[in-house]
Biopython code that builds the backbone (N, CA, C, O; Angstrom):
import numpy as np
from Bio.PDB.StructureBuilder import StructureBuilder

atoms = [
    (1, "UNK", "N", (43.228, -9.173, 9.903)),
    (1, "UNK", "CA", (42.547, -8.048, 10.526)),
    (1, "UNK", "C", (41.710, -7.286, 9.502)),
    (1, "UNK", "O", (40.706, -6.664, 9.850)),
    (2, "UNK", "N", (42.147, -7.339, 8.189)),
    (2, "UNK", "CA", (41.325, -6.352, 7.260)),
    (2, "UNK", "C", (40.083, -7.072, 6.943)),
    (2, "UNK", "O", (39.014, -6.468, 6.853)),
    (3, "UNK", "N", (40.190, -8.393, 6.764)),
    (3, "UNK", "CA", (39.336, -9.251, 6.460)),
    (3, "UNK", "C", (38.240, -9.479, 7.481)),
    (3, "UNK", "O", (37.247, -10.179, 7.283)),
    (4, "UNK", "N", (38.604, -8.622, 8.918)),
    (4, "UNK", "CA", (37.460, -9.110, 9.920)),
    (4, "UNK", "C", (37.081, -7.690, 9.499)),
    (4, "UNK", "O", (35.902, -7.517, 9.189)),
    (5, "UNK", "N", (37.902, -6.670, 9.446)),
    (5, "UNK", "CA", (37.403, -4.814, 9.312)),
    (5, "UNK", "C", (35.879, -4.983, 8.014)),
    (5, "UNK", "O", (34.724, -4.589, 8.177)),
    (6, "UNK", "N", (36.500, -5.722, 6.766)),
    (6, "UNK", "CA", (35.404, -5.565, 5.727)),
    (6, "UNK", "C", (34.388, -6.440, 6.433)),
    (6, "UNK", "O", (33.361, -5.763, 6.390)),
    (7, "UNK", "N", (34.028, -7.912, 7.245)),
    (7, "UNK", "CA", (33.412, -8.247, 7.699)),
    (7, "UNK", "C", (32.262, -7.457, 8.594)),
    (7, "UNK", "O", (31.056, -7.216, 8.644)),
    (8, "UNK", "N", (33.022, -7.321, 8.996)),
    (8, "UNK", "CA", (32.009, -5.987, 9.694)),
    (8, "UNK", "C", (31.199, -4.641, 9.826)),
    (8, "UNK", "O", (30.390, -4.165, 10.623)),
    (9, "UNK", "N", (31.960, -4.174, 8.376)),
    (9, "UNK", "CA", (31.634, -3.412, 7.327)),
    (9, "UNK", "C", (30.172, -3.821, 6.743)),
    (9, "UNK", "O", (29.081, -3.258, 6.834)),
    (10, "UNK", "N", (30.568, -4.983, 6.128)),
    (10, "UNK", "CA", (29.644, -5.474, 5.504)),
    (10, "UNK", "C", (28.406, -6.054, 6.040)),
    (10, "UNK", "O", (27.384, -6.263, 5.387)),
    (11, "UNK", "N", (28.639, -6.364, 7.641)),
    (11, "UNK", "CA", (27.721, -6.530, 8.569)),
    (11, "UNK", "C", (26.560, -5.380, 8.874)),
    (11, "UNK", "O", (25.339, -5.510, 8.972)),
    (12, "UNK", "N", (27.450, -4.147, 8.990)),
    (12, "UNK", "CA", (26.906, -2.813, 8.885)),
    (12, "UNK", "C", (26.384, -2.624, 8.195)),
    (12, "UNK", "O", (25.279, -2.106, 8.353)),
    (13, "UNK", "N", (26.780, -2.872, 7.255)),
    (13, "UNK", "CA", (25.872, -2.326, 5.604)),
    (13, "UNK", "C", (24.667, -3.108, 5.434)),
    (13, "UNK", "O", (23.702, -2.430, 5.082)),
    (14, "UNK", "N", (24.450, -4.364, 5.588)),
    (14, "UNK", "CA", (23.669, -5.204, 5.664)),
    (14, "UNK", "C", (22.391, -4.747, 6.659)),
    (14, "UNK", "O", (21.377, -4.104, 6.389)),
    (15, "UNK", "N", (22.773, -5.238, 7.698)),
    (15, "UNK", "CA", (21.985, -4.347, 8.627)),
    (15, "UNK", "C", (21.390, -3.143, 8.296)),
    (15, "UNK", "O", (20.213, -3.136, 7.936)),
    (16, "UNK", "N", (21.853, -2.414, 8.347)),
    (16, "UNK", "CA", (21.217, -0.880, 7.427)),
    (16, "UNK", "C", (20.409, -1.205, 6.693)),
    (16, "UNK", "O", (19.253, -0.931, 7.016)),
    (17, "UNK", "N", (20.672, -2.025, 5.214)),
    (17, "UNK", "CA", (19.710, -2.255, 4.390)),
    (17, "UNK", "C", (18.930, -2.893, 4.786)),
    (17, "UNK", "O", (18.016, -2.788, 3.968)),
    (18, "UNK", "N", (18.472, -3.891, 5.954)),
    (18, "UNK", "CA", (17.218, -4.637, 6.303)),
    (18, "UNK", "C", (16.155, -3.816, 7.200)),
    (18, "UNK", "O", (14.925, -3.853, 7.221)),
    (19, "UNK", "N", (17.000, -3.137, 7.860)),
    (19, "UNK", "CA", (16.130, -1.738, 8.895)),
    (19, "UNK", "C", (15.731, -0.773, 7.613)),
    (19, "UNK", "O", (14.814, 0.013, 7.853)),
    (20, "UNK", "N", (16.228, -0.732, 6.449)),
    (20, "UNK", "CA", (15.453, 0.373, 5.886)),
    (20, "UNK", "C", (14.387, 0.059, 4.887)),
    (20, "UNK", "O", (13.574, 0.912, 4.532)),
    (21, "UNK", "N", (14.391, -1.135, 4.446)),
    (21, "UNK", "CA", (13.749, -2.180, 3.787)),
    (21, "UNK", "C", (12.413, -2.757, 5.207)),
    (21, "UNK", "O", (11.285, -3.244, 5.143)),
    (22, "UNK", "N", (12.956, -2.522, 5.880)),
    (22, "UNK", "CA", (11.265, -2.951, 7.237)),
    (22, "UNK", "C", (10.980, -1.470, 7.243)),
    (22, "UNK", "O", (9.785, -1.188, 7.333)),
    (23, "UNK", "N", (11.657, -0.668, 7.182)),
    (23, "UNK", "CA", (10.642, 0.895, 7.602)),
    (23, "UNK", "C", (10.259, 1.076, 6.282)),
    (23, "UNK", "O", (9.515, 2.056, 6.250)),
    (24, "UNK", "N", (10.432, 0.533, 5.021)),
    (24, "UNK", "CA", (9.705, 1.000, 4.015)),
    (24, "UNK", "C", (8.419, 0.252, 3.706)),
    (24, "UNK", "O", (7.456, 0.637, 3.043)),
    (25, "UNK", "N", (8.643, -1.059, 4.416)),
    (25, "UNK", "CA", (7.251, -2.172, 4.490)),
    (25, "UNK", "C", (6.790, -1.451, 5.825)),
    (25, "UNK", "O", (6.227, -2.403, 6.364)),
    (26, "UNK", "N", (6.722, -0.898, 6.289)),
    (26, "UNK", "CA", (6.126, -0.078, 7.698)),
    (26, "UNK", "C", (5.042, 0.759, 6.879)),
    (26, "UNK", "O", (3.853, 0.440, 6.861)),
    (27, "UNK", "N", (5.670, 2.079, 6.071)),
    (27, "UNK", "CA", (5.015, 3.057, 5.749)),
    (27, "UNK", "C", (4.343, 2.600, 4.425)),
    (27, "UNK", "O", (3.254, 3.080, 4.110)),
    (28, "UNK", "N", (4.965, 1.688, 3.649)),
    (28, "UNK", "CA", (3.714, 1.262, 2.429)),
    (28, "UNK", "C", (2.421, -0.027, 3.380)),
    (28, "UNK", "O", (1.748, -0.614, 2.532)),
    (29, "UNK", "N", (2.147, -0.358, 4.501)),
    (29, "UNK", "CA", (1.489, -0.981, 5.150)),
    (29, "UNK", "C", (0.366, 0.140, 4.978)),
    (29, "UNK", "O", (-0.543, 0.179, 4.148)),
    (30, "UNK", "N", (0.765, 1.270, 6.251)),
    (30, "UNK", "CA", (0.242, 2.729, 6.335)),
    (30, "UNK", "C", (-0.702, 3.156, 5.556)),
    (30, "UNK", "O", (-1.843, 3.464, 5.899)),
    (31, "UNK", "N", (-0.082, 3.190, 4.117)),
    (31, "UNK", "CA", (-0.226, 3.883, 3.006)),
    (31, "UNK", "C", (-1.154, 2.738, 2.383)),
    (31, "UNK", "O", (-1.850, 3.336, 1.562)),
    (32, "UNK", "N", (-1.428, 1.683, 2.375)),
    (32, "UNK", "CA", (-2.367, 0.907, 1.779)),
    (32, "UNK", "C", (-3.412, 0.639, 2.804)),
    (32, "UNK", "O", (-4.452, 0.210, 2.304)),
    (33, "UNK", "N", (-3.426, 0.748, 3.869)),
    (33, "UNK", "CA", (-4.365, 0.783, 4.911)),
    (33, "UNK", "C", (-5.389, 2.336, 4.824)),
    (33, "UNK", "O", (-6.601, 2.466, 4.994)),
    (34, "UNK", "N", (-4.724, 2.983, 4.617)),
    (34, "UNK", "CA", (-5.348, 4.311, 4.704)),
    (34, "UNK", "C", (-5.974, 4.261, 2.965)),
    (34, "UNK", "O", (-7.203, 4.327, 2.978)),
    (35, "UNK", "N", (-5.593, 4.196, 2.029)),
    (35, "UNK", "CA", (-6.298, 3.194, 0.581)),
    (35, "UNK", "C", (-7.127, 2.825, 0.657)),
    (35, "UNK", "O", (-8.069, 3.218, -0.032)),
    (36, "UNK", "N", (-7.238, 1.738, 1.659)),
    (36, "UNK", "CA", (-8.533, 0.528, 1.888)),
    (36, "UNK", "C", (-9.354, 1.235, 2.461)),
    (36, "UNK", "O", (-10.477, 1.148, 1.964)),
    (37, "UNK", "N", (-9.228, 2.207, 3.685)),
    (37, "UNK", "CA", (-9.831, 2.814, 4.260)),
    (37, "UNK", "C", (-10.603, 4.055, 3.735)),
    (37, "UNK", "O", (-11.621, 4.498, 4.268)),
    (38, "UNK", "N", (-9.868, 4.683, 2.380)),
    (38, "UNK", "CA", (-10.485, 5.711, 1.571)),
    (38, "UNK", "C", (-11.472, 4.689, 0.593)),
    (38, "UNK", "O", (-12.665, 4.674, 0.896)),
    (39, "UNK", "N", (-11.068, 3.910, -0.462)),
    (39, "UNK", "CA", (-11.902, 2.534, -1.082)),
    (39, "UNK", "C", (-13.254, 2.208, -0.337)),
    (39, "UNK", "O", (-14.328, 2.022, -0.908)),
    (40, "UNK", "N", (-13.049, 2.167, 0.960)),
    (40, "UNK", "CA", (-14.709, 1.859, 1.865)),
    (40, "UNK", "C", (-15.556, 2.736, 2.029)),
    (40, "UNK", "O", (-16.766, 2.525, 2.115)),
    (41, "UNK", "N", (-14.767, 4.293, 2.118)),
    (41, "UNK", "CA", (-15.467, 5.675, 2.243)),
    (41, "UNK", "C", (-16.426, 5.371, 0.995)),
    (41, "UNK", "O", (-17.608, 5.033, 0.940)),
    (42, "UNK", "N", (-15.389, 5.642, -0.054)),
    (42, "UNK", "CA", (-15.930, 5.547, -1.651)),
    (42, "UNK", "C", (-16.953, 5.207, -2.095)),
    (42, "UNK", "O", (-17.800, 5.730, -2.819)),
    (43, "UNK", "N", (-16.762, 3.707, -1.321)),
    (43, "UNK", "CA", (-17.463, 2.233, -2.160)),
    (43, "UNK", "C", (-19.310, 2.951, -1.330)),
    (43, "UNK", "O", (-20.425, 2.690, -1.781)),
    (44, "UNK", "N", (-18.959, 3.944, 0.060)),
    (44, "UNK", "CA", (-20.467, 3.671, 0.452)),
    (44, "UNK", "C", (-20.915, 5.135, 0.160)),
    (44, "UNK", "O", (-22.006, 5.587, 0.510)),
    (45, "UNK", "N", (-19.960, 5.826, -0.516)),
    (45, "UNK", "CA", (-20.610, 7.042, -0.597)),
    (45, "UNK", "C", (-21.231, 6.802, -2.279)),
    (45, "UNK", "O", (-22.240, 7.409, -2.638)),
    (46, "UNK", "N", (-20.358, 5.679, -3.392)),
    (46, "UNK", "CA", (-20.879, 5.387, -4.296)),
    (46, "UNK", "C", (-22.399, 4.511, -4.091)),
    (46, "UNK", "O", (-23.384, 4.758, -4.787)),
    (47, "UNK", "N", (-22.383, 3.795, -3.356)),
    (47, "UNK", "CA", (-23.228, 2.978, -2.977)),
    (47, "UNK", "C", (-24.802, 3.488, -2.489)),
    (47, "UNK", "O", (-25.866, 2.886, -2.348)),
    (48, "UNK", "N", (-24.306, 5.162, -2.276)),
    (48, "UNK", "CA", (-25.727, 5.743, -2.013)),
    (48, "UNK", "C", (-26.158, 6.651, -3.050)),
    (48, "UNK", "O", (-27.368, 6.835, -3.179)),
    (49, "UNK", "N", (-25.211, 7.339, -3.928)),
    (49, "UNK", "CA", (-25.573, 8.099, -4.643)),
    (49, "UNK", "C", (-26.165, 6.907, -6.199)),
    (49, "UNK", "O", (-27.009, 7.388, -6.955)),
    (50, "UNK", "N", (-25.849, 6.050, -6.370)),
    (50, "UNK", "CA", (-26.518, 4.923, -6.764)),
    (50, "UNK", "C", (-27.774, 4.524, -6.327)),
    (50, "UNK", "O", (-28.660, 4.326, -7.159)),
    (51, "UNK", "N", (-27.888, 4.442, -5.666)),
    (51, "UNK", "CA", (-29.346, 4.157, -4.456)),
    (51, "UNK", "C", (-30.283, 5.916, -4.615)),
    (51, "UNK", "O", (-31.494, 6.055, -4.436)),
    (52, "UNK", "N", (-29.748, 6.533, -4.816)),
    (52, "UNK", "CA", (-30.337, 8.223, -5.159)),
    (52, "UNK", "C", (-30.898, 7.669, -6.677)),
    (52, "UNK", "O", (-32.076, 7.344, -6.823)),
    (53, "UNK", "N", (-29.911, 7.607, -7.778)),
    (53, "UNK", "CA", (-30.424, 7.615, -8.754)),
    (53, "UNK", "C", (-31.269, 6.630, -9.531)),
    (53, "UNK", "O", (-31.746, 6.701, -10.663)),
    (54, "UNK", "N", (-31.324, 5.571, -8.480)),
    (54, "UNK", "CA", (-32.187, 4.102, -8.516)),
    (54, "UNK", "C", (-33.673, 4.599, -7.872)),
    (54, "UNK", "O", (-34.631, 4.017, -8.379)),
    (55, "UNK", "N", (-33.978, 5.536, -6.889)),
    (55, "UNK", "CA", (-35.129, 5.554, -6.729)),
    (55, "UNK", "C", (-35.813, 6.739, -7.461)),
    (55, "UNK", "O", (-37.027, 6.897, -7.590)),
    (56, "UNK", "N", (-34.829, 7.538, -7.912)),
    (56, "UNK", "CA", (-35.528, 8.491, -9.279)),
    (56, "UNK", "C", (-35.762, 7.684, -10.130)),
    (56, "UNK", "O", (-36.945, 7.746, -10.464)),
    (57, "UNK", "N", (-35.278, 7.042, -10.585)),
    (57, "UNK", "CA", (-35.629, 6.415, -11.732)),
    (57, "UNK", "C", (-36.750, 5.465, -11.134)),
    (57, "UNK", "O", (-37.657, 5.339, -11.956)),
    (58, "UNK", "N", (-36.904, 4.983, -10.336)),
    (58, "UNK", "CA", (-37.935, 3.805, -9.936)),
    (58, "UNK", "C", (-39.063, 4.702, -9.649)),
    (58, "UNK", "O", (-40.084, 4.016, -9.688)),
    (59, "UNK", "N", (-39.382, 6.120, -9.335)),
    (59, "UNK", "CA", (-40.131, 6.848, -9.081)),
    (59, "UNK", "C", (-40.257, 7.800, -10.510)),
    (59, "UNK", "O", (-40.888, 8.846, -10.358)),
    (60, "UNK", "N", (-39.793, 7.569, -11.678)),
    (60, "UNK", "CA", (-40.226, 7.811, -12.857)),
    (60, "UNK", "C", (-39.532, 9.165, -12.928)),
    (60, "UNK", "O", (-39.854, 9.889, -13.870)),
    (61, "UNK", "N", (-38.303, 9.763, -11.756)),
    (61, "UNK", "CA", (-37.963, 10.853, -12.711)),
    (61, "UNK", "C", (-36.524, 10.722, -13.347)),
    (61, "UNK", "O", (-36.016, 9.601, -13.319)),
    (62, "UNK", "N", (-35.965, 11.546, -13.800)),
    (62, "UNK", "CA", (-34.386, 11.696, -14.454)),
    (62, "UNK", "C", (-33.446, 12.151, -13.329)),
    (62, "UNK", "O", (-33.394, 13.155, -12.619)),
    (63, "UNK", "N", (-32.823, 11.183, -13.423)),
    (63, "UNK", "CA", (-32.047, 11.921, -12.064)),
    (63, "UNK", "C", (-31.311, 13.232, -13.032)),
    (63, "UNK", "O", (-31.478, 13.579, -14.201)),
    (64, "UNK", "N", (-30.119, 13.927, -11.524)),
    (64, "UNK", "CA", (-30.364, 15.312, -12.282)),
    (64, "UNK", "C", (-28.548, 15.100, -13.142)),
    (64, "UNK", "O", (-27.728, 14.222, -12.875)),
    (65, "UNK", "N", (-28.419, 16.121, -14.072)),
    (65, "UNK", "CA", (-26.985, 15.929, -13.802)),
    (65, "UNK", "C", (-25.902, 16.387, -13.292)),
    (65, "UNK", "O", (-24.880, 16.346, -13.977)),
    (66, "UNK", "N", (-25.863, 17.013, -11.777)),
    (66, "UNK", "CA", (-25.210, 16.932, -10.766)),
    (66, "UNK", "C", (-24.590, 15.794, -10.283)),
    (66, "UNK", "O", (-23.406, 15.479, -10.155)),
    (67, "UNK", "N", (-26.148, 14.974, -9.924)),
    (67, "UNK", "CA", (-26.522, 13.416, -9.260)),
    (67, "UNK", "C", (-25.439, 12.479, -10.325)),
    (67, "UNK", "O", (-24.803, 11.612, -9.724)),
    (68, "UNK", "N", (-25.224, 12.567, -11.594)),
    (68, "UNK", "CA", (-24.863, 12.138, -12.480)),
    (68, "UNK", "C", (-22.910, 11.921, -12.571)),
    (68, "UNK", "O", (-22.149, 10.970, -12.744)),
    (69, "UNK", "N", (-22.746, 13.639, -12.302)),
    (69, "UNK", "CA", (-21.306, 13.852, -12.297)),
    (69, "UNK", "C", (-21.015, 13.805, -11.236)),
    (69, "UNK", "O", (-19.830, 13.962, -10.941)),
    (70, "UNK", "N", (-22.114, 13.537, -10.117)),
    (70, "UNK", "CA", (-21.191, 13.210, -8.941)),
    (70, "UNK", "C", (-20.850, 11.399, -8.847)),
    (70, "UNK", "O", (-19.789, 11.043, -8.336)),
    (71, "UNK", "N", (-21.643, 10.566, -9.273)),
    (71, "UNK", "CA", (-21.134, 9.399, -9.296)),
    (71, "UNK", "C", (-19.979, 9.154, -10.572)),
    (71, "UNK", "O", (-19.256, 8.158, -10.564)),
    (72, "UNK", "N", (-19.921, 9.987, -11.444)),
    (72, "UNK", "CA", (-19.103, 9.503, -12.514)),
    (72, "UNK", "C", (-17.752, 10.040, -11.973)),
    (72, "UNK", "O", (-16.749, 9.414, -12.317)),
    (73, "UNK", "N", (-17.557, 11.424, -10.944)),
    (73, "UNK", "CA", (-16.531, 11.837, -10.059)),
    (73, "UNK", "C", (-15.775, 10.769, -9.074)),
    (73, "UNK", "O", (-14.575, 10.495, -9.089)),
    (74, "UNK", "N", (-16.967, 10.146, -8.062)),
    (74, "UNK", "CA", (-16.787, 8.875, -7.365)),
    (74, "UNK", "C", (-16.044, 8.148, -7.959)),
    (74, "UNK", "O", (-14.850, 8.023, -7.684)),
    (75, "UNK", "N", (-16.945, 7.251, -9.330)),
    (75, "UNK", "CA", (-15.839, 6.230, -9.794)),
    (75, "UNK", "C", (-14.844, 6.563, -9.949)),
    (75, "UNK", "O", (-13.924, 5.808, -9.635)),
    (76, "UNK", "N", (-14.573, 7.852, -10.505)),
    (76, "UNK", "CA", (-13.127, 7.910, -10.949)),
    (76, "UNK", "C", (-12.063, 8.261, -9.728)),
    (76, "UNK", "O", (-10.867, 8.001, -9.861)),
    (77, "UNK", "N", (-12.484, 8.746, -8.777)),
    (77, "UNK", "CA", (-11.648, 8.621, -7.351)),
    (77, "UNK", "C", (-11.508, 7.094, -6.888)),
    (77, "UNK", "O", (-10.399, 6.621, -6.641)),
    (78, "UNK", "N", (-12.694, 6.342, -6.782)),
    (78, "UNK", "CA", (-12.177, 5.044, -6.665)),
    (78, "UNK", "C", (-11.816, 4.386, -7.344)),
    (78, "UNK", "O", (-12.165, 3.284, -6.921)),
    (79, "UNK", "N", (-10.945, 4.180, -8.800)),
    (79, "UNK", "CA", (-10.911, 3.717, -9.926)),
    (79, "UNK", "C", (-9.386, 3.729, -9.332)),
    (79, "UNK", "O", (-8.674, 2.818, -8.908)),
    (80, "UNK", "N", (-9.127, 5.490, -9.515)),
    (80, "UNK", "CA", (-7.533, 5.452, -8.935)),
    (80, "UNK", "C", (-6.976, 5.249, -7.397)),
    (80, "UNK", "O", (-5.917, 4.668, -7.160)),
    (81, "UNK", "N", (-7.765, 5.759, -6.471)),
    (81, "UNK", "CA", (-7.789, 4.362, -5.212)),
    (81, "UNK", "C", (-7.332, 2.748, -5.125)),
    (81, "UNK", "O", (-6.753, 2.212, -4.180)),
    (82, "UNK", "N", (-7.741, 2.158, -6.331)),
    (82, "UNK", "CA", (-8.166, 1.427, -6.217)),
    (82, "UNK", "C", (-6.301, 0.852, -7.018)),
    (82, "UNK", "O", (-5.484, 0.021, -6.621)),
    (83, "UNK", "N", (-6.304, 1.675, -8.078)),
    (83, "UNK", "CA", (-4.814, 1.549, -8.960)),
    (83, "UNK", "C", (-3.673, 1.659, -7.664)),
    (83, "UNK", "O", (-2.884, 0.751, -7.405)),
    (84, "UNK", "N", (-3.753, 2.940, -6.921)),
    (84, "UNK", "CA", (-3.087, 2.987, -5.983)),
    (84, "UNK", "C", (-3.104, 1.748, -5.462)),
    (84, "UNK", "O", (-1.954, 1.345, -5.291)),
    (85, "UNK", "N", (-3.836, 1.061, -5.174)),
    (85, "UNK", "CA", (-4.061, 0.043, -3.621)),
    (85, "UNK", "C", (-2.591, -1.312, -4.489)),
    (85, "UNK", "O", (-1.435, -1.691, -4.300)),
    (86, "UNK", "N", (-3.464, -1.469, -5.195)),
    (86, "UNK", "CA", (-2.369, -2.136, -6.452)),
    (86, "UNK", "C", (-0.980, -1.886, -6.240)),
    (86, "UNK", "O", (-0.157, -2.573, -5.635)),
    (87, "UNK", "N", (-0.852, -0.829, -6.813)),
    (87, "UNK", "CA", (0.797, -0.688, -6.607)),
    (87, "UNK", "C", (1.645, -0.601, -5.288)),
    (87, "UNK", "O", (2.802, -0.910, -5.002)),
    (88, "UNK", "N", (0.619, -0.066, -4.623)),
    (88, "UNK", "CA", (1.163, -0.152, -2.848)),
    (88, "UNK", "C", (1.627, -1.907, -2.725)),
    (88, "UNK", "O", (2.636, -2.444, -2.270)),
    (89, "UNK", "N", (0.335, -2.476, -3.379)),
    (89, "UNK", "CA", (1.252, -3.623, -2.545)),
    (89, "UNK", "C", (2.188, -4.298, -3.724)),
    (89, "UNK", "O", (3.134, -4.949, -3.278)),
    (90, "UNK", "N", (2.120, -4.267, -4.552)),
    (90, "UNK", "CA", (3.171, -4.497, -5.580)),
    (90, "UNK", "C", (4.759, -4.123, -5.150)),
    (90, "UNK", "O", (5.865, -4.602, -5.405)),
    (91, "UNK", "N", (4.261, -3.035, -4.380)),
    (91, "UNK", "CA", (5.874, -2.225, -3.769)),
    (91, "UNK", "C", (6.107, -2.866, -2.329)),
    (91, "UNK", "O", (7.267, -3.026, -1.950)),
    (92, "UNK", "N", (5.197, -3.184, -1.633)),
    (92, "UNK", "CA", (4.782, -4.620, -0.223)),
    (92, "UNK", "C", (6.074, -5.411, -0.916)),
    (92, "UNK", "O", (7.287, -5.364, -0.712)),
    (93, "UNK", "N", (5.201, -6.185, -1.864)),
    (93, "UNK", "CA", (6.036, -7.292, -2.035)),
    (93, "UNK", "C", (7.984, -7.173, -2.840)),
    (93, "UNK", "O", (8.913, -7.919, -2.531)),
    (94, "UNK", "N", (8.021, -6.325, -3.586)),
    (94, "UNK", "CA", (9.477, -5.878, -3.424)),
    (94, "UNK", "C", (9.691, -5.525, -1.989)),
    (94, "UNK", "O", (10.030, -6.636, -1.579)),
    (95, "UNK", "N", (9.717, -4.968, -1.239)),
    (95, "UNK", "CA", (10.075, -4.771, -0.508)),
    (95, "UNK", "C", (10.340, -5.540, 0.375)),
    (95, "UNK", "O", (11.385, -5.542, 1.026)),
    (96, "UNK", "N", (9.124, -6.515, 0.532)),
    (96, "UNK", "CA", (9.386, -7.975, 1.628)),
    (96, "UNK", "C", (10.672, -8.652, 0.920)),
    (96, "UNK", "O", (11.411, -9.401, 1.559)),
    (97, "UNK", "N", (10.810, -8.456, 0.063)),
    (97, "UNK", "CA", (12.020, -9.256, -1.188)),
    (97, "UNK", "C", (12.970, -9.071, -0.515)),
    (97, "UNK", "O", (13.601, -9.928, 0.102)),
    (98, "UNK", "N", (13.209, -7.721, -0.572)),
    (98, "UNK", "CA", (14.713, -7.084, -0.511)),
    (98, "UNK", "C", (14.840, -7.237, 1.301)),
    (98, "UNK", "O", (15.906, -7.675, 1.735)),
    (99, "UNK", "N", (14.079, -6.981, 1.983)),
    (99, "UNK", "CA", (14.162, -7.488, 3.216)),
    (99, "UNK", "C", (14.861, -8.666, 3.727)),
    (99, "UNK", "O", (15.792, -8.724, 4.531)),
    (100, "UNK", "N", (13.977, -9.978, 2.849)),
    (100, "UNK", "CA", (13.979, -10.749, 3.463)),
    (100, "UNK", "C", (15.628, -11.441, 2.788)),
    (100, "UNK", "O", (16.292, -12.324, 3.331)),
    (101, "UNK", "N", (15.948, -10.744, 1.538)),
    (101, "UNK", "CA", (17.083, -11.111, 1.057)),
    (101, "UNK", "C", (18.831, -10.847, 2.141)),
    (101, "UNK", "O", (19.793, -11.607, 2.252)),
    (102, "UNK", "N", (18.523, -9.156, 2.884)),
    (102, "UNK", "CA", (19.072, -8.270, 3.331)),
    (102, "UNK", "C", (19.552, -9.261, 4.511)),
    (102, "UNK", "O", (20.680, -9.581, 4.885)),
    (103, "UNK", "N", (17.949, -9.715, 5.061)),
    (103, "UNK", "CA", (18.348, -10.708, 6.259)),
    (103, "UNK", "C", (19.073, -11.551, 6.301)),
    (103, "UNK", "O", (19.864, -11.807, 7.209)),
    (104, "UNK", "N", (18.857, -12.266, 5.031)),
    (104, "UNK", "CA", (19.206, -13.976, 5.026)),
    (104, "UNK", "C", (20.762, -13.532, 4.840)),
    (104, "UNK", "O", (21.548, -14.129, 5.576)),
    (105, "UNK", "N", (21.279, -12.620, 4.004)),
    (105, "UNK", "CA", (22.644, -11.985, 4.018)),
    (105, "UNK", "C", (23.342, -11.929, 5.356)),
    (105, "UNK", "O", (24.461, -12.420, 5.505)),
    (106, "UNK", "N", (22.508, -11.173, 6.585)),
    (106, "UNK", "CA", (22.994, -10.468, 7.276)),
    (106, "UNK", "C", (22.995, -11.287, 7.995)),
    (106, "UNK", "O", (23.795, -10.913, 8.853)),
    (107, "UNK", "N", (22.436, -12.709, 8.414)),
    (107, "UNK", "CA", (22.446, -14.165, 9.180)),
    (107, "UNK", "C", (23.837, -14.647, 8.898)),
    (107, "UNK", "O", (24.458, -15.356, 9.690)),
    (108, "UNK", "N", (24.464, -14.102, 7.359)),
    (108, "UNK", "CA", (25.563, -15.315, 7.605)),
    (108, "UNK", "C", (26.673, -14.576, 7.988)),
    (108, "UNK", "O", (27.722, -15.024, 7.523)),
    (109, "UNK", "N", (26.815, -13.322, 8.872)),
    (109, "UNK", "CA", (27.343, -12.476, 9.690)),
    (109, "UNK", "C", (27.234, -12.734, 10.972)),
    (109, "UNK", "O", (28.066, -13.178, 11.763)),
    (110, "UNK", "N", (26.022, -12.386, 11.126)),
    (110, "UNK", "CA", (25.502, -11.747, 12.425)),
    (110, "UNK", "C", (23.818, -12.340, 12.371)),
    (110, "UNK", "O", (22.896, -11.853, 11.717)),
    (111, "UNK", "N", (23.782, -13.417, 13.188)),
    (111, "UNK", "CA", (22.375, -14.137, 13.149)),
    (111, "UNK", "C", (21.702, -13.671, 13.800)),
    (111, "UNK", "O", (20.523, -13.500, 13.492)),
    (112, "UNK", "N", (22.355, -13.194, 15.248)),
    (112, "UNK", "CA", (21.365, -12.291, 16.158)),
    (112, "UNK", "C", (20.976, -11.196, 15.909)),
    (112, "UNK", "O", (19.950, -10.770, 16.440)),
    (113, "UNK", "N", (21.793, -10.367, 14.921)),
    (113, "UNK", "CA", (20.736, -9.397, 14.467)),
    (113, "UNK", "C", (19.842, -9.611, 13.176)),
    (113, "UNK", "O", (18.895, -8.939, 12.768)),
    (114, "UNK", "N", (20.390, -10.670, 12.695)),
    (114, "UNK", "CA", (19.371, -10.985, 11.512)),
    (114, "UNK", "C", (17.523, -11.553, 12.260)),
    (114, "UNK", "O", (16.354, -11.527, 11.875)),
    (115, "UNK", "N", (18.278, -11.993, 13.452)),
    (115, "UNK", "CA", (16.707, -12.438, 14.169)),
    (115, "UNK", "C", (16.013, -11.022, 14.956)),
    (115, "UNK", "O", (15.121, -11.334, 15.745)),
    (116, "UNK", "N", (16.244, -9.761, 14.873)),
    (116, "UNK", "CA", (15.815, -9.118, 15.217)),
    (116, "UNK", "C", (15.411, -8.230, 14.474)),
    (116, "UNK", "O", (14.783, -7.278, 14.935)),
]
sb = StructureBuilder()
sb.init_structure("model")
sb.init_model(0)
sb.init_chain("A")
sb.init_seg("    ")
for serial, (resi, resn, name, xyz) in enumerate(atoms, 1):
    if name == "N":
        sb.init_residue(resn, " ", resi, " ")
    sb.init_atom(name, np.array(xyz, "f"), 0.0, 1.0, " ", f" {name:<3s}", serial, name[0])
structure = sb.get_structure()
């Protein structure tokens, strides 16, 4: 009887750790989506203020240095965007780890909830 009590224990525990290991691949999904989605803002708001200081210069003047510190501002928001996006999924893939470890655990318990 004790031996089915820790069984089931350990079923519990298991479980737990795979539901909290998918809600943490839930919200780092989120969190790198909304990344990618700031990265595209970036990439076209860099993409014009570039295009600003390409036709001053192609029209022979200096761009100003506003025009200047605002793209050198840009890069550096998308620079660390971009570090972020990185580690988000760096933390993806631990996380799919420990998931998918949690599961394969919790299969040799309880398969039907490991399939869910």
């Amino acid at each position: 009887m004790e031996n089915q009590d820790q069984n089931v224990e350990k079923e519990n525990m298991l479980e737990l750790r795979a539901k909290n290991e998918v809600q943490k691949i839930k919200l780092a999904e989120q969190s790198l989506d909304k990344n990618n989605s700031i990265k595209h803002s970036l990439n076209q708001i860099l993409d014009n203020k570039i295009f600003e200081r390409k036709l001053m210069l192609d029209n022979g003047d200096e761009p100003s240095q506003a025009l200047m510190d605002k793209i050198g501002c840009v890069q550096q928001e998308l620079d660390e965007t971009e570090l972020a996006i990185v580690i988000n999924q760096e933390l993806l893939s631990c996380h799919y780890g420990s998931a998918r470890q949690a599961i394969n655990e919790l299969r040799k318990y309880n398969p039907k909830k490991a399939n869910e």
